[in-house]
N, C-alpha and C positions, 0 to 999 in steps of 0.2 A: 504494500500500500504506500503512498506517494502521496504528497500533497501538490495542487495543483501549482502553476506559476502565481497566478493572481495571491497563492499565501507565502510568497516569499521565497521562492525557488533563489537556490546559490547562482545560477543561471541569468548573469543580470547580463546588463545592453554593451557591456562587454570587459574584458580582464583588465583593459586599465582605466578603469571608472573607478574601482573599488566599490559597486555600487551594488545591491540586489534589487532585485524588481518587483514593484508588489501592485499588481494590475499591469497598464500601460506604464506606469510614471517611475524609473528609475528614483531609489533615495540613497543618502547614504550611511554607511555601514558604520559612521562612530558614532549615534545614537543608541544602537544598543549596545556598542562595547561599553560606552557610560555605566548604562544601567545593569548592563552585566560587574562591573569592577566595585560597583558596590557592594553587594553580595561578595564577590572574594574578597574583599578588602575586610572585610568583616570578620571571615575566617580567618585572614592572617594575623589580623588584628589579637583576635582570641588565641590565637596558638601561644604570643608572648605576655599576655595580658594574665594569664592563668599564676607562670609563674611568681609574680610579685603578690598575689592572691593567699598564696600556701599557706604563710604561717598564722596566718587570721583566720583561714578554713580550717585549721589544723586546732588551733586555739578554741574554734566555735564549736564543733560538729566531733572531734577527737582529742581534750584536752588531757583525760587520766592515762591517755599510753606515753610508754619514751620511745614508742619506734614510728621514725618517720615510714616505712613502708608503706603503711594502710594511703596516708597523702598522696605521696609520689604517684597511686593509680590513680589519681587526678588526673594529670595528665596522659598516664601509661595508658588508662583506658580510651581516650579521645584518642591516641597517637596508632595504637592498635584498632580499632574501627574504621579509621581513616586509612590505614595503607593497606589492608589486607583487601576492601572490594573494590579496588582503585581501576585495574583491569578490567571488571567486569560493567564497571561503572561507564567507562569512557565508552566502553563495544555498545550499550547500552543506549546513547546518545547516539548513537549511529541506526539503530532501530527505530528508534522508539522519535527520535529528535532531539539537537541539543536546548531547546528550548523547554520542552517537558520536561526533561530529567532534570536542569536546572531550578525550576520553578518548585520542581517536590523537594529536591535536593535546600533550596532557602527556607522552603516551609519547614519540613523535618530538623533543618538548623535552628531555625527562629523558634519552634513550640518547643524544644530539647532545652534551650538558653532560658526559656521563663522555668519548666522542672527544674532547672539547676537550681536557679535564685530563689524557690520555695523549698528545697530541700532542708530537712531538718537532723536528718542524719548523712554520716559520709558515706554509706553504701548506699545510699535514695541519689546522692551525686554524682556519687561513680559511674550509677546504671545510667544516669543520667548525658553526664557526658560520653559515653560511648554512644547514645545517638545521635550527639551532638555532631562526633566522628563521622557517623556512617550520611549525617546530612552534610557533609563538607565532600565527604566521597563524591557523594553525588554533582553534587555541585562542581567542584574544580575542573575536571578534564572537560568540561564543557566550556566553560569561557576561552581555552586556546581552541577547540573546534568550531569555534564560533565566528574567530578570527582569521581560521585556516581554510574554512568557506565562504566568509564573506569578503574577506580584503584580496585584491589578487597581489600574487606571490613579488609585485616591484613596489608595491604601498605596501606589505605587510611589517616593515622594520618599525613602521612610524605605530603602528596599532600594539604592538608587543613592547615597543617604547613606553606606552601608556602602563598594557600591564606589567613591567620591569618598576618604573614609578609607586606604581601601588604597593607593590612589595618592600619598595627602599622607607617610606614614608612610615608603610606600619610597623615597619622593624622601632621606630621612636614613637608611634604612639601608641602603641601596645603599654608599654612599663611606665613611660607615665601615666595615660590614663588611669592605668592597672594602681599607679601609687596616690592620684590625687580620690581614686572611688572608692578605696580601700580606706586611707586616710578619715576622709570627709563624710561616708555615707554606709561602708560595709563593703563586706568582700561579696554579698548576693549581687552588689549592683555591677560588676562588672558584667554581670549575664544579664542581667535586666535593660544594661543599655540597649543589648543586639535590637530587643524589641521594635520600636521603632527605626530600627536602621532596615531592617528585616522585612517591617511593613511596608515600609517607602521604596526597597528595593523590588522588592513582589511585584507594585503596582506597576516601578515603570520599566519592567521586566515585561510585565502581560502587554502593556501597551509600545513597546520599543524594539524589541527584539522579537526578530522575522521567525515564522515556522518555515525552516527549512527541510529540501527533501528529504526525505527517510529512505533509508539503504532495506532490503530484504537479507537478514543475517539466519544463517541456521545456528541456534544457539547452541554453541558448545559444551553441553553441560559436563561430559568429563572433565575438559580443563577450567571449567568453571569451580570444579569442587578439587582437584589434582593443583591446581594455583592457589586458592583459598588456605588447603591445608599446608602448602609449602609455603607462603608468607606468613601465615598465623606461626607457625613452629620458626621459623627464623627471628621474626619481629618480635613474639613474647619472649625466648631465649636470650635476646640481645636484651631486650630490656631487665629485665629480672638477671641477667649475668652478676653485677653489682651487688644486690641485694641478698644473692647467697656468693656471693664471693667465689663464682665459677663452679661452683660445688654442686650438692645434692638439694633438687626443689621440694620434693616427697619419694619415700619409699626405693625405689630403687632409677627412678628418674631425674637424671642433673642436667644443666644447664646445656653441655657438651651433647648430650644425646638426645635434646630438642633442636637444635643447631645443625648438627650432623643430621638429624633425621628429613629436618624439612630441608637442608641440600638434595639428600636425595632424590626426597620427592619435588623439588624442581627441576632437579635432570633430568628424571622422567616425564614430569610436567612438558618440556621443552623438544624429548625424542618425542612423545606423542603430537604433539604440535608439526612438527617435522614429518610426520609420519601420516594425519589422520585426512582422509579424504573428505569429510566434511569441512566448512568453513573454520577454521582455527581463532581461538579466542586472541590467541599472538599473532598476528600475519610474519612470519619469521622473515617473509619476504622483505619486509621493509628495512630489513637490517642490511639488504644489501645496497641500500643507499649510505652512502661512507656517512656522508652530514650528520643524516640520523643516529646510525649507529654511533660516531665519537661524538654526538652532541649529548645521547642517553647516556655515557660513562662518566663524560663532564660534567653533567647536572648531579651523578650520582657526588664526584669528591667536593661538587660545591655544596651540596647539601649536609655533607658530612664537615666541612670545614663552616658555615655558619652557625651549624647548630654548635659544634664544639667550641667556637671562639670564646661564646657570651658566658660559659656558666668561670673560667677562670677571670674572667674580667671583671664579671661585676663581685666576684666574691673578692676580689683583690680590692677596690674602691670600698666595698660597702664594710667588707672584716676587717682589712689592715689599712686604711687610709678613712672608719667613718664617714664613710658618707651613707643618706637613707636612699631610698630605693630610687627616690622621683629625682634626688640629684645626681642620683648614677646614670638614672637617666638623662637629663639633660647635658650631657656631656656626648650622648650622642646625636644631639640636634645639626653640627656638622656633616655627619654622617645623610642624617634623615635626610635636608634638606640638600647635597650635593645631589643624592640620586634621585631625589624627586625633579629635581629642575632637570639637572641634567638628562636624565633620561627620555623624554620624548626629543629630545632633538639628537640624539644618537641614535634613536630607530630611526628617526628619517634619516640621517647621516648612512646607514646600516643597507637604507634600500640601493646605494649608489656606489658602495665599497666590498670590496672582499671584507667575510666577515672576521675575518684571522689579526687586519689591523684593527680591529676595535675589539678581539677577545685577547686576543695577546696582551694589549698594554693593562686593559682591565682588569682579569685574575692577575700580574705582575702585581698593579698596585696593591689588588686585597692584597698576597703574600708581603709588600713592601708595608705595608699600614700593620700588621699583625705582629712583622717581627718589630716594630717601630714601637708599640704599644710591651713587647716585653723586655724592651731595654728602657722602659721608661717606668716599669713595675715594681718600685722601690719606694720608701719610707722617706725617701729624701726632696725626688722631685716635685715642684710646684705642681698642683693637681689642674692648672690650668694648659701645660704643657701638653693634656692628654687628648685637647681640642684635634692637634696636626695630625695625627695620624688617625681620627673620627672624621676629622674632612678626606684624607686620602683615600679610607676605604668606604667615600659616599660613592667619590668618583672611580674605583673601582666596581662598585657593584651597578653604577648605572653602564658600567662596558662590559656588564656579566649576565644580569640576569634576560633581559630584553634579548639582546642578541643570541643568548646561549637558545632560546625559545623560539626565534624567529627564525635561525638555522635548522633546528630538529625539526620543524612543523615545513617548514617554505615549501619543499616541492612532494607534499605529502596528498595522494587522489583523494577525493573532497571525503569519496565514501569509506575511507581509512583512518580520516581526520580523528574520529572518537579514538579507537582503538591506538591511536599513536600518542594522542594526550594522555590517555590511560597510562600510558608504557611509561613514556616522560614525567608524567607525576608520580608514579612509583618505585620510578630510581630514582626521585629526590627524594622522596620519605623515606625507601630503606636507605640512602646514604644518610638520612639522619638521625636512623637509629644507628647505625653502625658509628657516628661520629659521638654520638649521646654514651652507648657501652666506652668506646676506646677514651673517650676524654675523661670520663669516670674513673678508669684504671689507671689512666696515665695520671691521672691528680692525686690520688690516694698513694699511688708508689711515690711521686717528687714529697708529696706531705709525712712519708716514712725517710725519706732520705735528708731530708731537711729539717724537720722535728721529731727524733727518734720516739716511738711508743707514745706520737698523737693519736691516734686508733685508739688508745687502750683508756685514753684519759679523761676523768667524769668530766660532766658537765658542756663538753665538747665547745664549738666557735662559736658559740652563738652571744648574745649580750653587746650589741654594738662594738666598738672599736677596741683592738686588742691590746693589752699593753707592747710599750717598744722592743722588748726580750723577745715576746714571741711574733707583733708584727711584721721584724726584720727577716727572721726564715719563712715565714708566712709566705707574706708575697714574694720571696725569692723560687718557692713552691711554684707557686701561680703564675711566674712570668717564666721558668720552664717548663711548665704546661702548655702554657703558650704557643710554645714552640711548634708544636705538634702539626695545629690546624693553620699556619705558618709554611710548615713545610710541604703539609699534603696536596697545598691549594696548586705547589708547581707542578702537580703530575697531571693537574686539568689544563695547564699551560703547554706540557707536551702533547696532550689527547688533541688543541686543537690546531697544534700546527698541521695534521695531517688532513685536514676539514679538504674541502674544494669549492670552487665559485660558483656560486648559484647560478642555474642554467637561465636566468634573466640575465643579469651579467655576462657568461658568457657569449649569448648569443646576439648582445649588444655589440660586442668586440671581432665579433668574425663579419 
């Protein structure tokens, strides 16, 4: 089943309008990206927004226990809903529309966000944000198929421009909002905000954004459940690694043989794919486009390099240097606003260059801004000094995330579009649990080797600012932790030298 042209067919008055057609009258396509980027903006918003939330959740809903674990699936549960149906989510949009699945995907967000803020116990919030999760699934692989049908492929830098922007901007208003609602009003209100963001996005979602064609997909349901089970057993392993300290979860089941187990069932997962004559939930085929394939690897180490940067950073500002959460925050106001501005005009810069000279210097600077910040991770430095390299890595992430997005998606067949968002959003989320476990272990070893038998000793970091004895090894901890998400970021600067020039490009030049 198909929807006709008159509802918005990708089929517009021609590839470089950037336009879709809806009756006789060509419009154009950044009207719904608007009201698509609200909706995500919203989710990225909450992915940072949570943590500066915790210890007031923690205080509220679980104040008789000493173990942070029950908290932490605050997040774990949102982060694990959210990457295990990501796959099937995007194929999904491809069926069904990416405008429908977006539209349930914001609702299932927005009613999960008001359960949250009435919850009165932590397991009524848990179950809670794990729908919150599965309405984000929904929702994300549809705003880049949206873009990857509607813009043609020499406008498309300038429209991922836009969503690179949203991404840089909520990395800074996530924690603070997260510190002045926490602050001011309670930690239920930082879910209670989405509400209205939620509502106003729904509306000008139904009224802005086109029903476009719908593909006939044979659902895959092996790999639907063969995928399922191999991200759930990788993504809960990784996450819970820490929490039993690589060991035993119950009974005769450890972290290592959840791990292990769901590798294998993604090797399988990926021979069946390879192998099964029905429509495949992976089109394995689109891996033989190089772009694709080394832009999916690259998304993966930036994923895992963002996520891991922020937990040593702010724990160094906020433990060993005193500052509260909303001034940890504003210290990345540089940062916010480099990639906000700068990024729509690098998409457009993006549609008229190889994309190598704007990812190349980009992930450069995030790794030059990271190791910048761990030589500046000491007891002594002016805390104003931390501005120079929160602006370098603004302008690094507006020559990363946009472009990294507008490469993987550019020369993808419109009826693939879902299924290749899917792909792409779920090597950034396991790259950021795989950066969430490694930055976890690597910080506990530097905090054993810097302050011997902290592990062991009551009362742990918590209580504001440390005294100078132990804030000096502290942050010396933290700023070679640092290191880490520093150095991994260059191995997405070799993934993208091997990229090639988008066939608009080159067939501009022959």
């Amino acid at each position: 089943m198909t929807d006709s042209p008159a509802s918005g067919r990708a089929t517009s008055s021609g590839p470089s309008t950037g336009t879709y057609a809806t009756g006789h009258r060509p419009r154009s396509p950044w009207p719904a990206l608007w009201a698509m980027v609200i909706g995500f903006f919203m989710i990225l918003v909450d992915t940072t927004i949570v943590g500066v939330a915790n210890p007031a959740i923690k205080e509220a809903l679980d104040p008789t226990s000493n173990n942070l674990d029950r908290v932490v699936w605050v997040t774990s549960a949102y982060l694990l809903a959210y990457a295990v149906p990501l796959l099937i989510t995007g194929r999904l949009g491809d069926r069904f529309g990416p405008k429908n699945l977006y539209l349930i995907g914001l609702a299932v967000f927005t009613l999960a966000s008001l359960w949250c803020g009435l919850s009165t116990t932590l397991d009524g919030l848990i179950w809670a944000r794990a729908v919150q999760g599965l309405g984000a699934a929904l929702l994300t692989p549809q705003t880049m198929a949206v873009i990857t049908r509607t813009f043609p492929p020499e406008r498309r830098g300038a429209a991922m421009g836009l969503w690179g922007a949203a991404s840089g901007v909520a990395m800074l208003v996530g924690p603070l909002a997260g510190g002045f609602l926490v602050d001011g009003l309670g930690w239920e209100w930082i879910f209670f905000i989405n509400l209205p963001v939620g509502v106003i996005g729904f509306i000008l979602a139904c009224i802005l954004v086109p029903k476009l064609q719908t593909h006939k997909h044979r659902f895959d349901v092996p790999g639907v459940f063969l995928s399922a089970i191999a991200l759930f057993l990788i993504v809960f392993g990784l996450q819970e690694a820490e929490a039993y300290d690589w060991g035993v979860i119950w009974g005769p089941i450890s972290v290592w043989s959840l791990i292990i187990t769901g590798v294998v069932v993604l090797v399988l997962f990926l021979w069946y794919q390879s192998r099964t004559k029905n429509e495949p939930l992976v089109p394995l085929e689109l891996f033989r486009n190089r772009n694709f394939a080394w832009s999916n690897i690259t998304i993966a180490i930036v994923g895992f390099t963002v996520t891991a940067q922020g937990l040593p950073l702010m724990f160094f500002l906020q433990l060993a240097r005193g500052l509260t959460p909303t001034e940890s925050a504003l210290l990345l106001i540089p940062m916010a606003l480099a990639a906000g501005i700068i990024s729509p005009f690098a998409g457009k810069l993006l549609d008229r260059i190889d994309p190598r000279l704007m990812l190349v210097p980009g992930l450069l600077l995030v790794s030059i801004s990271l190791f910048l910040f761990a030589m500046m991770m000491n007891t002594e430095i002016p805390i104003g000094w931390m501005l120079i390299p929160s602006l370098i890595l603004g302008f690094g992430n507006a020559g990363m995330w946009g472009p990294l997005a507008t490469t993987a998606t550019r020369d993808l067949p419109p009826r693939q579009a879902g299924a290749g968002s899917g792909i792409y959003n779920t090597m950034r989320t396991v790259g950021s649990v795989l950066g969430s476990a490694a930055i976890a272990a690597f910080m506990q070893n530097r905090l054993e080797t810097n302050l011997p038998g902290a592990s062991d000793a009551t009362g742990g970091f918590g209580g504001g600012q440390m005294p100078d004895a132990v804030a000096g090894p502290f942050a010396d901890a933290m700023a070679q932790t640092m290191l880490l998400p520093a150095a991994v970021i260059l191995l997405g600067v070799a993934a993208v030298l091997v990229l090639r020039r988008p066939k608009h490009l080159a067939a501009r030049t022959k």
